[in-house]
C-alpha positions as CSV (number, residue, x, y, z in Angstrom):
1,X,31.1,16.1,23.4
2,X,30.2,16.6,27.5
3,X,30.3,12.7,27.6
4,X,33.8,12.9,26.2
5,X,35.3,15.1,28.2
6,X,34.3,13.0,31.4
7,X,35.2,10.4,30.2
8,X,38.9,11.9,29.3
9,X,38.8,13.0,33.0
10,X,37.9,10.1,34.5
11,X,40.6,8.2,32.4
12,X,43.7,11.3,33.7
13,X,42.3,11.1,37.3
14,X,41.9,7.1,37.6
15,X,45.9,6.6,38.4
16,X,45.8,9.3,41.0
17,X,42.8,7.9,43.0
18,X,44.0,4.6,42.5
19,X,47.5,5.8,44.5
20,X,45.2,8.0,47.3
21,X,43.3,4.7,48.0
22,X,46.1,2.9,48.8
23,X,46.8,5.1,51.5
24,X,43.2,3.5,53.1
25,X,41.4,7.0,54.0
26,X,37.7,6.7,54.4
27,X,35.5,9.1,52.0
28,X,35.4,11.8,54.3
29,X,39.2,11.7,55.3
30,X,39.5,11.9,51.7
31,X,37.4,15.0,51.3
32,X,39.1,16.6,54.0
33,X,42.5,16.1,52.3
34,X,41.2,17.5,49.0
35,X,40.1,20.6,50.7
36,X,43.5,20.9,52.8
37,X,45.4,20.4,49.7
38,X,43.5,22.6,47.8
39,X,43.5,25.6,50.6
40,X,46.6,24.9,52.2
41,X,46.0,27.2,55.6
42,X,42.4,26.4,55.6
43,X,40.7,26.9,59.6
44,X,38.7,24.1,60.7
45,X,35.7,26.2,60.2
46,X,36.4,26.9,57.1
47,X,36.8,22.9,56.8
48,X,33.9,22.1,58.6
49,X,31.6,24.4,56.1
50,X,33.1,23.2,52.9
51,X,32.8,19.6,54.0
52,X,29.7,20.3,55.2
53,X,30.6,18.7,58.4
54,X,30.3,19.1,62.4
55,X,33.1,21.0,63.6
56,X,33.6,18.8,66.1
57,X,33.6,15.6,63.6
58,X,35.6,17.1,61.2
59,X,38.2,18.3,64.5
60,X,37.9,14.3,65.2
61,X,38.9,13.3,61.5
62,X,42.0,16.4,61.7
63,X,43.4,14.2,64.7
64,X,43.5,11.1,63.3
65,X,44.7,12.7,60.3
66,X,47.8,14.1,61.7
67,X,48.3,11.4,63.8
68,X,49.1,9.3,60.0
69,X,51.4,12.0,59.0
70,X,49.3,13.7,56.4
71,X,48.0,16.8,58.3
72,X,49.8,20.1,60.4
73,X,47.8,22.2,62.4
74,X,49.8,25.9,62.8
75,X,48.6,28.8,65.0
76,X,47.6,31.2,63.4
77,X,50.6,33.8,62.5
78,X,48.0,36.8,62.9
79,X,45.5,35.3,66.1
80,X,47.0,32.7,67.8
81,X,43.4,31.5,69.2
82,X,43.1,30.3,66.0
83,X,44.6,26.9,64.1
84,X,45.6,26.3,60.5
85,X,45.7,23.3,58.8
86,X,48.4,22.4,56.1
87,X,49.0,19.2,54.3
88,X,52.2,17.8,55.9
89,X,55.5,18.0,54.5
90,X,55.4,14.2,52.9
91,X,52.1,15.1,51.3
92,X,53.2,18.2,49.7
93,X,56.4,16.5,48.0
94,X,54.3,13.7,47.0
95,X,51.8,16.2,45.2
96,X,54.4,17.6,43.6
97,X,56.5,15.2,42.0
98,X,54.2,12.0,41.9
99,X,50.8,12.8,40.9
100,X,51.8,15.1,37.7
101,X,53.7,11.8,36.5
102,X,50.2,10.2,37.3
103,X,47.6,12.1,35.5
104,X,49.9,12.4,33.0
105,X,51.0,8.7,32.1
106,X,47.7,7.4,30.9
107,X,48.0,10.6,28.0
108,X,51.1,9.7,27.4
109,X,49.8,5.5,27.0
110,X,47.2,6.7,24.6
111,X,49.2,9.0,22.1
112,X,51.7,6.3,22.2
113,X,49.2,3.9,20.9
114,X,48.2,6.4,18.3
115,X,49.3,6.5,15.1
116,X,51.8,9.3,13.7
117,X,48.9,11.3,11.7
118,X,46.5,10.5,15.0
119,X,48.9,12.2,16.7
120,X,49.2,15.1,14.9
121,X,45.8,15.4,14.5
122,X,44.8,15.4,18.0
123,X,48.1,18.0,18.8
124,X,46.4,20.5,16.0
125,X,42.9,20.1,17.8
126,X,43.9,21.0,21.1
127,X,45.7,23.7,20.3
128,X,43.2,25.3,18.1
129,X,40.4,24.0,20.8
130,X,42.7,26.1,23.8
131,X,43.2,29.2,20.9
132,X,39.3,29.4,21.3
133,X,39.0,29.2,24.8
134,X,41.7,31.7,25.8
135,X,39.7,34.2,23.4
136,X,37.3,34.5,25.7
């Protein structure tokens, strides 16, 4: 069943990493983004811990970053020594209104090819299979 499930993973997240390589970021730009997008806010510390990365390299990688458009660095609204990092603006509305249609097209490709019963037999599994998880 564990094989299954990554495999179903693999198979929702393969449009969306096909869209981020397009954008030509090198594995650890990538990384960075993923960890901006996922703590928008985030200090370069913070950054450099969770990359498990030189401050100073991951500082290099935040320049060229922003310098595409896909990165803000903020002061700090509490200690203005200290800088924020944000995805940008472009990145933010792309998140939001792309990538859902993304992960969820190749779903919507396989229930299609399904038939009528398939369908409705998959629908009944999942929602007993989430009934079990939310009890606990």
């Amino acid at each position: 069943m564990e094989a299954d499930l990554s495999a179903i993973r693999r198979a929702l997240r393969r449009p969306v990493e096909t869209e981020v390589s397009k954008g030509r970021l090198t594995v650890p730009q990538t990384a960075i983004m993923r960890m901006v997008v996922g703590n928008p806010g985030i200090s370069l510390k913070d950054l450099s811990r969770q990359v498990s990365l030189a401050h100073s390299t991951v500082s290099g990688i935040a320049d060229r970053l922003e310098q595409k458009g896909l990165i803000e660095r903020r002061e700090d609204e509490k200690d203005n020594r200290f800088v924020r990092i944000f995805p940008a603006s472009p990145v933010v509305d792309w998140l939001a209104g792309r990538v859902h249609g993304l992960r969820a097209q190749p779903l919507a490709d396989a229930l299609q090819r399904a038939e009528e019963s398939e369908r409705e037999a998959i629908e009944a599994s999942l929602r007993r299979l989430r009934e079990l998880l939310e009890q606990g």
